[in-house]
ROLO-519998 format. One record per residue (C-alpha): residue number from 0; z, y, x. Coordinates in steps of 0.2 Angstrom, whole numbers, padded with zeros to 4 digits, always signed. Layout:
NUM Z Y X
...
end
This chain:
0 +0000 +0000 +0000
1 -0007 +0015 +0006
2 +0010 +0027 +0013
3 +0011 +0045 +0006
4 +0017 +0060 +0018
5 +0020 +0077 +0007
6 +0017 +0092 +0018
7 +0026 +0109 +0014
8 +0016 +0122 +0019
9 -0002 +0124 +0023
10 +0002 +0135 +0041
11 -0004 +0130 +0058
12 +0011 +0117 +0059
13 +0008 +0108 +0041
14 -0012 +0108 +0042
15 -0012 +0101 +0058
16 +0000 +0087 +0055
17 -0012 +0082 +0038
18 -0027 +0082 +0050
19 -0018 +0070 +0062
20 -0014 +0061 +0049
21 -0031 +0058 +0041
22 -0039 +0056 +0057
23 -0027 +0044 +0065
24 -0017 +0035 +0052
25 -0018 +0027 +0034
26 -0005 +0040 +0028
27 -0013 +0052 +0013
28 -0004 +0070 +0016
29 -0001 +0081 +0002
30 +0001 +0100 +0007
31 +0011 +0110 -0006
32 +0006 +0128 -0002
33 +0016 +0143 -0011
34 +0003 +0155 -0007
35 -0016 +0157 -0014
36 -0024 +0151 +0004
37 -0021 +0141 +0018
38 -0015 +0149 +0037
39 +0003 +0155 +0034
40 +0004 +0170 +0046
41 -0010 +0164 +0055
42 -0022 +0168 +0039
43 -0036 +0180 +0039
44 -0035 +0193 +0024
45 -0053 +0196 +0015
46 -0053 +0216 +0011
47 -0070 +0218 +0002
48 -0079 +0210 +0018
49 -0067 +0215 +0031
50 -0058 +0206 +0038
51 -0035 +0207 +0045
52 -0028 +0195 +0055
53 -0010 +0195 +0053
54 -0001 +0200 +0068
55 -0017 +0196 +0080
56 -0019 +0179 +0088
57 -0026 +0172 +0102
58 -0032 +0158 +0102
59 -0026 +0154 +0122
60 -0015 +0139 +0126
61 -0009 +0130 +0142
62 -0009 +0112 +0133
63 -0027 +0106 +0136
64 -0021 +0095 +0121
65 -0025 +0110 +0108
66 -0038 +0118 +0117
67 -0048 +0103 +0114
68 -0041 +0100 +0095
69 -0048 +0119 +0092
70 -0064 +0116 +0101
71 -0066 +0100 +0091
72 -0064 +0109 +0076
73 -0074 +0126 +0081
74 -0083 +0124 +0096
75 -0085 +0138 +0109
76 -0097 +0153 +0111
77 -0112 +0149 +0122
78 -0108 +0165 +0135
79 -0117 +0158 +0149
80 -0110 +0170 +0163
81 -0099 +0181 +0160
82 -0094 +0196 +0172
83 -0103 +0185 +0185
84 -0092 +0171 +0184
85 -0097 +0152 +0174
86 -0083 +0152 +0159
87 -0078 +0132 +0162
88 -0063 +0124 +0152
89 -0056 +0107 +0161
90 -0046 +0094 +0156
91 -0041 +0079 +0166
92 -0057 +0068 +0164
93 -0070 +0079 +0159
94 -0079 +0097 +0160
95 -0083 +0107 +0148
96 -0092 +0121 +0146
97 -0097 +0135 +0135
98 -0114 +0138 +0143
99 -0131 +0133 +0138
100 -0123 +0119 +0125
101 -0112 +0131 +0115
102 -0115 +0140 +0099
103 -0124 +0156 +0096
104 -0114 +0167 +0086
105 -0128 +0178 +0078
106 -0136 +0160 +0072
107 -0120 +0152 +0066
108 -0102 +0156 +0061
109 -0095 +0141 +0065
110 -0090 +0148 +0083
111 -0077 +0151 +0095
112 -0079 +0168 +0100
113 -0075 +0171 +0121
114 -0067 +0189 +0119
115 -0060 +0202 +0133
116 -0040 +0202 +0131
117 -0034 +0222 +0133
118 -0020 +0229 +0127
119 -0010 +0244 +0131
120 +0007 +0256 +0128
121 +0007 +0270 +0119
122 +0020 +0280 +0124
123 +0023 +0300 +0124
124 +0006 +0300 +0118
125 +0000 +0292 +0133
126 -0010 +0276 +0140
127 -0003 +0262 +0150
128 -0007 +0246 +0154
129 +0000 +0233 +0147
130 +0007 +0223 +0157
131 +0012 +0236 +0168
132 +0001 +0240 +0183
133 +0005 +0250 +0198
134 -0011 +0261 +0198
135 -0011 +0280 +0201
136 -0012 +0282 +0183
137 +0003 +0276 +0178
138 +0012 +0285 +0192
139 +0002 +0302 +0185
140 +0010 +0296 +0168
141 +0026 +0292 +0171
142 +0029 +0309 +0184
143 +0036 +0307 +0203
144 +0054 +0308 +0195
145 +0052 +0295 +0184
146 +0043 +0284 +0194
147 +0055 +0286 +0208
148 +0071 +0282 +0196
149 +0061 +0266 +0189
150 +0060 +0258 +0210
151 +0077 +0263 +0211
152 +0084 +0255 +0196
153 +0075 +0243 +0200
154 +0080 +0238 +0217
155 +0097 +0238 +0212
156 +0095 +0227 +0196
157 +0089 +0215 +0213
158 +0105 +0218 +0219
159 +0115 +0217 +0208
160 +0110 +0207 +0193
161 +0120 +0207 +0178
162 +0130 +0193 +0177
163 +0132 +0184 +0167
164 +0118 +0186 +0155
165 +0123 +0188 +0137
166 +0109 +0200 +0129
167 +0092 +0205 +0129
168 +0097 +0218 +0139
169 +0104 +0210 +0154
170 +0090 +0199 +0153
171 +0074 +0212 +0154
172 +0087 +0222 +0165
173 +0088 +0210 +0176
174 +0071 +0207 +0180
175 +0062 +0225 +0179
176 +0078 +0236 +0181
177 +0086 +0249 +0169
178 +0074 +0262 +0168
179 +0059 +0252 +0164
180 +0067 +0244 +0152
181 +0073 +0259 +0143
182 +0054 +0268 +0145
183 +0043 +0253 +0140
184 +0056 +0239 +0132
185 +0070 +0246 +0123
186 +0061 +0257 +0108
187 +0048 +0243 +0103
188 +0061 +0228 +0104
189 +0072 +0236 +0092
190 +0058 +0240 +0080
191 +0054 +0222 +0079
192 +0071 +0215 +0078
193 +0078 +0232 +0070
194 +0094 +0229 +0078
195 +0100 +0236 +0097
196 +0096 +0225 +0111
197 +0113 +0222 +0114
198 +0114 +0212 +0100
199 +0099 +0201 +0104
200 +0104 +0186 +0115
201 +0096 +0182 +0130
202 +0088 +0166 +0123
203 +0076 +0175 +0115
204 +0070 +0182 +0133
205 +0071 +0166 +0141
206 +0058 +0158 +0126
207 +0047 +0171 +0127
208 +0047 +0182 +0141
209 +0054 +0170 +0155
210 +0038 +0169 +0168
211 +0035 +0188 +0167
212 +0044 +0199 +0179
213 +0039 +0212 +0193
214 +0035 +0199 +0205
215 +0023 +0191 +0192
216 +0013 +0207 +0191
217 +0012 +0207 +0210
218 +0005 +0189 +0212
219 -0007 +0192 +0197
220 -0014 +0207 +0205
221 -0016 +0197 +0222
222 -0020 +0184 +0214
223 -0036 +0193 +0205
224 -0041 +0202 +0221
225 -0047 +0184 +0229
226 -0064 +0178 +0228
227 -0067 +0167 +0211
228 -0085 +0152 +0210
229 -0079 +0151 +0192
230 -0067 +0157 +0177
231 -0057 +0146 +0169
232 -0056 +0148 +0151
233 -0038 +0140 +0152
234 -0032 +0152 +0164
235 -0019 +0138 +0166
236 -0012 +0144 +0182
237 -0011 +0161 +0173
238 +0007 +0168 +0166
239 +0003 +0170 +0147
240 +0006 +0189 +0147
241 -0007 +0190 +0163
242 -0022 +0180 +0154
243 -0040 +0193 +0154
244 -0049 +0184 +0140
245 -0046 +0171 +0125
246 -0055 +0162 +0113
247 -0057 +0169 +0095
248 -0065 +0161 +0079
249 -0080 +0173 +0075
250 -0072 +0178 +0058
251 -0052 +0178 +0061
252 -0038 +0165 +0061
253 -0040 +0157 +0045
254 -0059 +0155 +0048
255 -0052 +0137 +0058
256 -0038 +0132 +0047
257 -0047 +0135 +0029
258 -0061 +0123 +0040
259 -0047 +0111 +0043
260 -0041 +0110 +0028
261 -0058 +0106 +0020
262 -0059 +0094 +0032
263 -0040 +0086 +0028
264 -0047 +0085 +0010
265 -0064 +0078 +0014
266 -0055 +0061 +0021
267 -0044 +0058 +0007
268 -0030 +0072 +0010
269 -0024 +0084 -0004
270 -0020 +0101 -0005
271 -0012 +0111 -0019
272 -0013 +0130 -0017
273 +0002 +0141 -0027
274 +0014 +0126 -0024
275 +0033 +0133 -0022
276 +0044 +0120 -0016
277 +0062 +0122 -0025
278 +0070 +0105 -0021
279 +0074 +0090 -0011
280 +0081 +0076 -0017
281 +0090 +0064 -0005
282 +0095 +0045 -0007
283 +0100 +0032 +0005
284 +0098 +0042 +0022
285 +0079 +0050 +0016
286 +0071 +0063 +0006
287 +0063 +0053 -0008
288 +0057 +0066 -0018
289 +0049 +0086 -0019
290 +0050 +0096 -0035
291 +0037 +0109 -0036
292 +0034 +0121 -0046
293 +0015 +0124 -0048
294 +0003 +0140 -0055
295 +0007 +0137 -0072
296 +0026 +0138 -0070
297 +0029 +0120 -0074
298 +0040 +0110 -0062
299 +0037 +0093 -0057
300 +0043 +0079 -0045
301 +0035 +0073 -0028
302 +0038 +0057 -0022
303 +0032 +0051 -0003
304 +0037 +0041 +0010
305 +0037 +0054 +0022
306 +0041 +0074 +0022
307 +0035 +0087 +0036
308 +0043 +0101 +0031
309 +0038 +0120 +0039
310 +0049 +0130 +0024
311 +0059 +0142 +0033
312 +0076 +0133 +0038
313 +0088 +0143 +0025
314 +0077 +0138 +0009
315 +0076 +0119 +0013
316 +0095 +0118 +0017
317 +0098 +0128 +0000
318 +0086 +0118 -0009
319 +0094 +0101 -0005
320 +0101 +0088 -0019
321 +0114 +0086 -0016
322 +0121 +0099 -0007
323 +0121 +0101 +0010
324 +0140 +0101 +0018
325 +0148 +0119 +0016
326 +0147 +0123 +0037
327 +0129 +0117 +0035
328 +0127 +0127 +0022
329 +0134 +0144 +0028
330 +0124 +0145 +0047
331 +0107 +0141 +0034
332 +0112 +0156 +0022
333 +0117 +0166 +0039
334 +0098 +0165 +0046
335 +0089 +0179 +0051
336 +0070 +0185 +0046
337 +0062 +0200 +0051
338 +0047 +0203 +0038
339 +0031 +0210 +0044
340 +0019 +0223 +0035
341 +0003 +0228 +0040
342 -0008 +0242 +0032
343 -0027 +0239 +0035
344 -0036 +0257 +0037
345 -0055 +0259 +0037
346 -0058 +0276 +0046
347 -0078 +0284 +0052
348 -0069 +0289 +0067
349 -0054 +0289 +0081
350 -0048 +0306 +0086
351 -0039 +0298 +0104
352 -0047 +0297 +0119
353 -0056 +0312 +0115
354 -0064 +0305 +0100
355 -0073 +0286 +0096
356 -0084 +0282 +0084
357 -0086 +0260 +0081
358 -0104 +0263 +0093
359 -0094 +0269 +0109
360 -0075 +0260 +0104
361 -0077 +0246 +0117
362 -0079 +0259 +0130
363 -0066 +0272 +0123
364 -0054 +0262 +0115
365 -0056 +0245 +0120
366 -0039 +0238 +0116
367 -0038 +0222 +0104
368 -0019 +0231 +0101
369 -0007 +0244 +0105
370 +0010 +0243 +0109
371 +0016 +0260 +0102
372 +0033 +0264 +0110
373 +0035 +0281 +0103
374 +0051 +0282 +0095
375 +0046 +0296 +0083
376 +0037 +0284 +0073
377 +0038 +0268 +0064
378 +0024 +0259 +0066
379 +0024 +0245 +0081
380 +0008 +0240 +0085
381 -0009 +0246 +0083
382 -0024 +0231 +0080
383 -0042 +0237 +0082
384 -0049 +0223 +0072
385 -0068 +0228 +0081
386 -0063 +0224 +0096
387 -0055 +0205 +0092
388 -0071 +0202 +0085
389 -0086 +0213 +0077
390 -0087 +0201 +0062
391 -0074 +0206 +0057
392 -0079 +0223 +0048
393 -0091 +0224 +0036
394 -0098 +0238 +0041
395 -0105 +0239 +0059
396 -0103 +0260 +0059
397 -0083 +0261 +0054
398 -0068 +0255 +0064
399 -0055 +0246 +0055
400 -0037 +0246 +0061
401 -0021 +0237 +0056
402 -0003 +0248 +0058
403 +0010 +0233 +0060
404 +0028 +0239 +0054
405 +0043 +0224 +0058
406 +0055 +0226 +0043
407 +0065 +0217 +0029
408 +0061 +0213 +0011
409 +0076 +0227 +0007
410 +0068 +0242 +0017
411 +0060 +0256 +0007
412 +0043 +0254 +0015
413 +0041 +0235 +0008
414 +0048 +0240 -0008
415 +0038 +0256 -0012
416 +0020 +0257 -0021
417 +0006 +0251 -0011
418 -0002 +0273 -0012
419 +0017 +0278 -0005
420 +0016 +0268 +0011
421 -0004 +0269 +0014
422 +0001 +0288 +0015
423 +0014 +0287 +0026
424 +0003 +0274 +0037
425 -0010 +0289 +0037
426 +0000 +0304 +0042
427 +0008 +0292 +0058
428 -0011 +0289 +0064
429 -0011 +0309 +0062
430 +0006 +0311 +0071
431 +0002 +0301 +0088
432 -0016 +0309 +0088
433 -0025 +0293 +0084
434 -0035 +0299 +0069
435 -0036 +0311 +0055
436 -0034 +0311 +0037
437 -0050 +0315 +0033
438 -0058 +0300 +0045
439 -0048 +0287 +0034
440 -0061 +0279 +0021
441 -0050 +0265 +0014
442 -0034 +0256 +0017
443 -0023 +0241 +0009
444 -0006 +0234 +0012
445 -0001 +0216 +0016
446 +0015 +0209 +0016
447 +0021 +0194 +0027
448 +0039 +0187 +0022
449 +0049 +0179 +0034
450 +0036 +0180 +0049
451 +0047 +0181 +0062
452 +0063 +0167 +0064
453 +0078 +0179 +0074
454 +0087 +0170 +0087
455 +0106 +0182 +0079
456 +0115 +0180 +0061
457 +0121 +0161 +0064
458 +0106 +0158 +0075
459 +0120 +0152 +0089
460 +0125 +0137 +0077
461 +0108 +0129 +0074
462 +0114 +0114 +0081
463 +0123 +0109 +0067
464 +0108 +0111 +0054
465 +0099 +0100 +0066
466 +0110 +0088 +0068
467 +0112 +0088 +0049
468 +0095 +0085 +0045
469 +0091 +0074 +0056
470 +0102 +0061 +0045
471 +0086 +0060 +0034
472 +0074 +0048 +0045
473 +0057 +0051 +0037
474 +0059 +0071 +0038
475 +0051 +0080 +0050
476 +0054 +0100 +0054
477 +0038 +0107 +0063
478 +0031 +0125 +0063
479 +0041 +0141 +0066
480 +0050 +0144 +0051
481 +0051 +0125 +0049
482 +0063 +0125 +0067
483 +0068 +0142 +0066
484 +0061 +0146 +0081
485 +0049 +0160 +0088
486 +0034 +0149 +0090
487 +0017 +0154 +0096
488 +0003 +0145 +0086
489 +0000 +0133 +0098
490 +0018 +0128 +0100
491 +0016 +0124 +0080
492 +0003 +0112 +0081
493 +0011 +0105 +0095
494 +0025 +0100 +0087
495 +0015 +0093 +0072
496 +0004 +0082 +0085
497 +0019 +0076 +0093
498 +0028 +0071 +0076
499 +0014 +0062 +0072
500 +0012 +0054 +0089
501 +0029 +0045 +0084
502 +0024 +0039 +0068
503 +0008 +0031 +0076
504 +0021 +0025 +0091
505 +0034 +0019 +0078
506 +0049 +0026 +0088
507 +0059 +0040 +0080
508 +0055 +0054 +0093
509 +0061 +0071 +0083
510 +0073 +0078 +0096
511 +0059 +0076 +0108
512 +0051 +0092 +0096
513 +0063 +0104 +0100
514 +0057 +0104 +0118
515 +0043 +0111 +0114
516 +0042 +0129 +0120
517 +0057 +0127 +0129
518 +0047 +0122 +0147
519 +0042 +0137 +0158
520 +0023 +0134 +0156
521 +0024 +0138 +0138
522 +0034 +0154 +0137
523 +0025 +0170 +0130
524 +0023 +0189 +0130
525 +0038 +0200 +0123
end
């Protein structure tokens, strides 16, 4: 008798364990998906033919496990050379490359764009690079004073390191000294987190800032001024922060995983779109059953053998039957999410830089995003959708921007009418000089819930969730919500693979998950 696994949530983690499924096993997954389309965050917003990734994402991983998996489901641009170099990928056994054999993508849309990673700081109404480079421009920037107290501080954070590390702080501190991090890290952090620094533990910097460090920078500009046969589209050796270019699906994020999914369906998987999970129901040591509760607003029960759950942590420990235990219980409710909203802006023109129009924006503005540390504003970063892929507007002569806020579902700019916050996007893009009211030709707002897992609340007693859960021998928890942890998308789909791995292996290898994104090749940009 054919098994059933029931999938909650259609993200990168739940759509990658259905494909696994299908294409390794006999098990038929069921994806129960609350929203009206598949990606989670890593979804692609359709605005009247243009197109908003939420929250950017490069498709760029040092597991030659998923850059094989996403070639296998959109294969790579054929670029030939590019900046002189032959754009290989290896693995182990086999080369393979994105030359003559590779899609074109004015013939197909089933690509895998090769696209030019640049992205800078805003800050004082100024350009820098991000990461940080020591080139005469920055130093004009920053000002002899500044400069000189940033090598100070610096050279005494060598020194004398903070010890022991309890905070964010100590951590960046630590490895850039105290003025860097108050010019460049301090503002932006606490937008996204909207709490000080002091109250963010140093985990969170050793998960996803851990390889980056001034030294870092100096090897990686060392590194780049040695003579290079060819590029490697892997960039293995390469910090995450440091990589030049990624991969990119011609049409955004959710082009790939809506493929997947068709393709889960195609072999025999199901998918139910605008299917909210409200219960779990346990008996003898696994979750038997799933209530649902579909478009119509009729509930219904689930049943499968097994259950990969991405759910954020705090609703499937509060949607347990029976109850979880009360300490259980209290570090779910005690979770932290930070929401994320973005406001997509269609404008005729930039007014930085001296002024870009979409026909010279490569060569003006050529960012794929800002980090805008300007305290005097509320917006955190800056997308320029043009310039992660030009397929992404719908109309080649306008530029369309994304203004990413980091907030909770209680703040007034989640809450307020859609016309309140498109003006208050506006008149920031007018505040930091980046463009004028009268350049903006159409806008919409997109809300996120729960985008990003926050490692304070009871984050420090996640331990004992995990252990609970882990009581239930046919649930997984993949994905970043699923684990409560800041996951990159290829860190998702790893977890997904490797659950599946010991399904087909037979050996119970959960814990074995929550080492994913721990090691130091997998750490990422702040």
């Amino acid at each position: 008798m054919t098994r059933t696994a029931i999938i909650i949530g259609a993200g990168p983690a739940g759509l990658t364990a259905a494909y696994e499924l299908v294409t390794r096993t006999d098990i038929k997954p069921a994806i129960l998906e609350a929203g009206h389309q598949v990606g989670g965050i890593s979804r692609t917003v359709n605005y009247k033919g243009n197109r908003i990734d939420i929250g950017g994402h490069r498709f760029f991983s040092k597991s030659q496990r998923v850059m094989e998996w996403w070639e296998k489901i959109l294969p790579f641009q054929s670029v030939g050379e590019v900046d002189g170099l032959t754009l290989t990928y290896h693995n182990q056994t086999t080369e393979m490359r994105t030359g003559r054999n590779g899609p074109n993508p004015e013939e197909t849309d089933d690509v895998m764009l090769v696209r030019p990673r640049v992205s800078r700081i805003l800050y004082d109404r100024k350009f820098f690079d991000y990461p940080i480079s020591f080139s005469v421009r920055t130093l004009m920037n920053l000002g002899v004073g500044r400069s000189f107290r940033i090598g100070v501080s610096y050279l005494r954070a060598i020194a004398f390191p903070i010890r022991p590390e309890r905070s964010l702080r100590d951590f960046i501190i630590n490895r850039f000294g105290r003025e860097l991090y108050l010019t460049f890290f301090e503002s932006y952090t606490e937008k996204v987190w909207g709490v000080p620094c002091e109250k963010i533990p140093a985990e969170w910097g050793a998960q996803r800032i851990k390889g980056l460090s001034i030294v870092a920078l100096i090897k990686n500009v060392l590194q780049k001024m040695r003579p290079q046969e060819r590029d490697e589209i892997s960039q293995m050796d390469t910090e995450t922060s440091l990589i030049e270019r990624f991969l990119y699906p011609k049409l955004g994020p959710g082009q790939l995983w809506e493929k997947v999914a068709r393709e889960v369906v195609e072999k025999g998987g199901e998918l139910h779109l605008e299917h909210r999970v409200v219960g779990l129901t346990s008996e003898g040591g696994k979750i038997a059953s799933v209530d649902v509760v579909g478009p119509n607003g009729v509930k219904r029960c689930v049943e499968g053998d097994l259950v990969f759950s991405t759910m954020p942590v705090r609703d499937l420990v509060q949607s347990l039957k029976p109850a979880a235990p009360k300490s259980v219980a209290e570090v779910a409710s005690g979770l932290i999410y930070r929401d994320f909203l973005t406001v997509g802006v269609l404008l005729d023109r930039l007014a930085i830089n001296g002024g870009a129009t979409a026909e010279d924006l490569s060569r003006k503005v050529p960012d794929n995003w800002i980090y805008v540390q300007d305290p005097d504003v509320t917006v955190g970063r800056i997308q320029i959708f043009n310039n992660w892929s030009p397929y992404l507007v719908s109309e080649p002569d306008r530029i369309w921007v994304g203004l990413e806020y980091f907030v909770s579902e209680s703040d007034e700019i989640w809450t307020q009418p859609d016309e309140t916050t498109i003006a208050f996007a506006v008149a920031e893009l007018d505040r930091l000089g980046f463009s004028t009211p009268e350049a903006v030709q159409d806008a919409i707002v997109v809300r996120t819930p729960k985008a990003y897992p926050a490692y304070f609340g009871t984050y420090d007693r996640i331990q004992e969730v995990r252990d609970f859960v882990s009581g239930f021998n046919n649930l997984f928890l993949i994905g970043r919500n699923g684990m409560h942890r800041y996951n990159n998308q290829d860190h998702s789909m790893l977890t997904a693979m490797v659950a599946v791995d010991g399904i087909v292996d037979a050996v119970d290898n959960r814990d074995s998950l929550w080492d994913i994104n721990t090691e130091q090749d997998y750490h990422e940009e702040r």
